[in-house]
N, C-alpha and C positions, 0 to 999 in steps of 0.2 A: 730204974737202973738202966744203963746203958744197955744196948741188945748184946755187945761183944765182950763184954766181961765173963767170959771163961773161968771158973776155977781149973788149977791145971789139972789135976783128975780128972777134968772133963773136955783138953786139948786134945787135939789130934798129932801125931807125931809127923811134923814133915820136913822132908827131906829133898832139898834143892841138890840135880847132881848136873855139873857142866860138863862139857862132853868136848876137847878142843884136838883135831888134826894137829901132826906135826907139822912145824914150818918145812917150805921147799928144800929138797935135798938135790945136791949135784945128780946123783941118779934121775932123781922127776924131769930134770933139763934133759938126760941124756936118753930119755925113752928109757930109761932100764925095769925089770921088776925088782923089787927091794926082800917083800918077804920079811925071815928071819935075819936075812944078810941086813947089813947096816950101808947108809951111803952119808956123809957129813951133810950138816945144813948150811946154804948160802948163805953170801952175807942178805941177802935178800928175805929168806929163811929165819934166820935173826932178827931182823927189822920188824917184819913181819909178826913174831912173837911177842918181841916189844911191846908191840901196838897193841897186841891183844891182853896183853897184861897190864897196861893202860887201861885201857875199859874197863877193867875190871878187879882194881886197885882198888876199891869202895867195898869188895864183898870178901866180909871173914872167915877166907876157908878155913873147917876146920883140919884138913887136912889131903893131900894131891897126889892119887894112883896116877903111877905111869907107867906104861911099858917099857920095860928093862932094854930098850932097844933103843943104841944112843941118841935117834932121831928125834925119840919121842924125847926121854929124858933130857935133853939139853933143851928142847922147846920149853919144858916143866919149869925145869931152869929162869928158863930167859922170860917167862910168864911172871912166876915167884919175883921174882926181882932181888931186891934187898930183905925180904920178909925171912923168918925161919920158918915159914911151915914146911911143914913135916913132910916128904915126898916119900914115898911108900910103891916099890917095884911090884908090880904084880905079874906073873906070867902070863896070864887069862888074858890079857891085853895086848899081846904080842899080836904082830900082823899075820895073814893067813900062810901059815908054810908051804912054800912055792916049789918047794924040792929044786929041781934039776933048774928050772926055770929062773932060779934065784940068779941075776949078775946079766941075764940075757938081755939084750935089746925087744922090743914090740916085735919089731920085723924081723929079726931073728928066729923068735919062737912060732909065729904064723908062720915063719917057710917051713920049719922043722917039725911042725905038729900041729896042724891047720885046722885037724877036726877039732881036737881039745882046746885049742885056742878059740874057733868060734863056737864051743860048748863054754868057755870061760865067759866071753863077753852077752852071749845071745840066751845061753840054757844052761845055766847056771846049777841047774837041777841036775843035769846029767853029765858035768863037768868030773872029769877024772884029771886026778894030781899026777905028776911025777914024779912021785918020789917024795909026795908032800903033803897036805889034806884037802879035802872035799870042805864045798862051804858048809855041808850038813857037821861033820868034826867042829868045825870052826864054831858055828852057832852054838851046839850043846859047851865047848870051852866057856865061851864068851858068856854062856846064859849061867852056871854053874858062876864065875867069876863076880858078875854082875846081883846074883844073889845074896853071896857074901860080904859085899862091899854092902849089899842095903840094909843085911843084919845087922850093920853097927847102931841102934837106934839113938846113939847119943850124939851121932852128926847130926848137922842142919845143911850146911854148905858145904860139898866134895866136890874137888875139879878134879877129873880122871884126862889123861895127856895119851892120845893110842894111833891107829892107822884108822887108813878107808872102810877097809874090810868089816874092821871091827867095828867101827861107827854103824856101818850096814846093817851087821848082823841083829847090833843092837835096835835098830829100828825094824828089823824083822818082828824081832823078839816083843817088844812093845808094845808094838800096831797088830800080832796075833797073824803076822804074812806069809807066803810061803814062801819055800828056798827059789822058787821060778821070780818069784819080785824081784829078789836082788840086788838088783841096779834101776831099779824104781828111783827117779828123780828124786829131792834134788842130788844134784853133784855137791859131791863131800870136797872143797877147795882146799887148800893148805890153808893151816891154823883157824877153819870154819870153825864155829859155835856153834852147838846143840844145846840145848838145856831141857833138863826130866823134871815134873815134879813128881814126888813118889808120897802121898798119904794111903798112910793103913794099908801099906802095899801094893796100891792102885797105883800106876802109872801114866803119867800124861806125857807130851809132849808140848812143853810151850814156847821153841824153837829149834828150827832146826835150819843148820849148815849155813848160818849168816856171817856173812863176810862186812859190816857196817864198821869194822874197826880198822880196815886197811883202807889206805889213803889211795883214794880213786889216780 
């Protein structure tokens, strides 16, 4: 007999989950933080999701979380293409709540609140919100969310559409890292690709934050 003939009682359950950045938003141009708050996608931002929905027009999702936040959701959009799969809003995926800081410029927020700004970027462990959450909040959301999604055992193929933050956390969460990693390389680009594999609830990563689908 062949060595991979498997009866299925005797398969493992796996579950491929995509992981894609929303496309560039007029805010990313304009240095702003985004947050909760929403900023429209460029036409670049479009294009951009195209492409990756392109790539990836071969793989049968069974079905696409996104964050209920239009940025993310119109990338979902413009990924999906002509398909009906199913798009499914999940809160758990919303980007990290910025509070006060939502609508600011970069340089804005470094003149007006310099230590928690270089606690945002540098120590990420000792980062206080205003008015918003802590990455530690954000983690346990996203880890909570990311659970649920994996209890469905009857997917195979799930593309979840989110922010930076979230992509991070999730790779906190995976890799077993602490909140001081945070911003541990790589850079999460717009409309990057991750991809999880998840058996028997083990998780790997078998890429992360590739950009091979926009046109150099």
């Amino acid at each position: 007999h062949p060595a991979n003939t498997l009866s299925l009682h005797d398969a493992l359950p796996i579950l491929n989950i995509y992981i894609a950045r929303h496309g560039e938003t007029k805010w990313n141009i304009e240095g702003r933080m985004q947050g909760f708050k929403n900023s429209d996608l460029t036409q670049r931002g479009i294009s951009d999701a195209r492409s990756l929905g392109e790539s990836l027009k071969d793989i049968d999702f069974d079905c696409i979380y996104s964050s209920p936040l239009g940025r993310a959701l119109d990338t979902a959009k413009y990924i999906r293409q002509d398909d009906n799969t199913k798009i499914i809003l999940d809160d758990s995926l919303k980007e990290l709540n910025l509070g006060l800081w939502e609508g600011m410029t970069h340089e804005e927020i470094k003149e007006k609140y310099p230590i928690q700004y270089n606690n945002f970027r540098e120590h990420p462990e000792s980062f206080e919100s205003q008015g918003g959450e802590s990455f530690l909040e954000l983690i346990k959301r996203v880890e909570k969310g990311l659970n649920n999604i994996i209890k469905d055992e009857n997917h195979e193929n799930i593309l979840i559409v989110t922010h930076t933050c979230v992509i991070k956390a999730i790779s906190i969460i995976v890799k077993g890292n602490d909140v001081k990693d945070f911003w541990n390389l790589p850079f999460i680009n717009n409309t990057s690709l991750t991809i999880l594999e998840v058996i028997n609830k083990e998780i790997k990563v078998l890429l992360e934050a590739d950009v091979s689908h926009l046109k150099q």
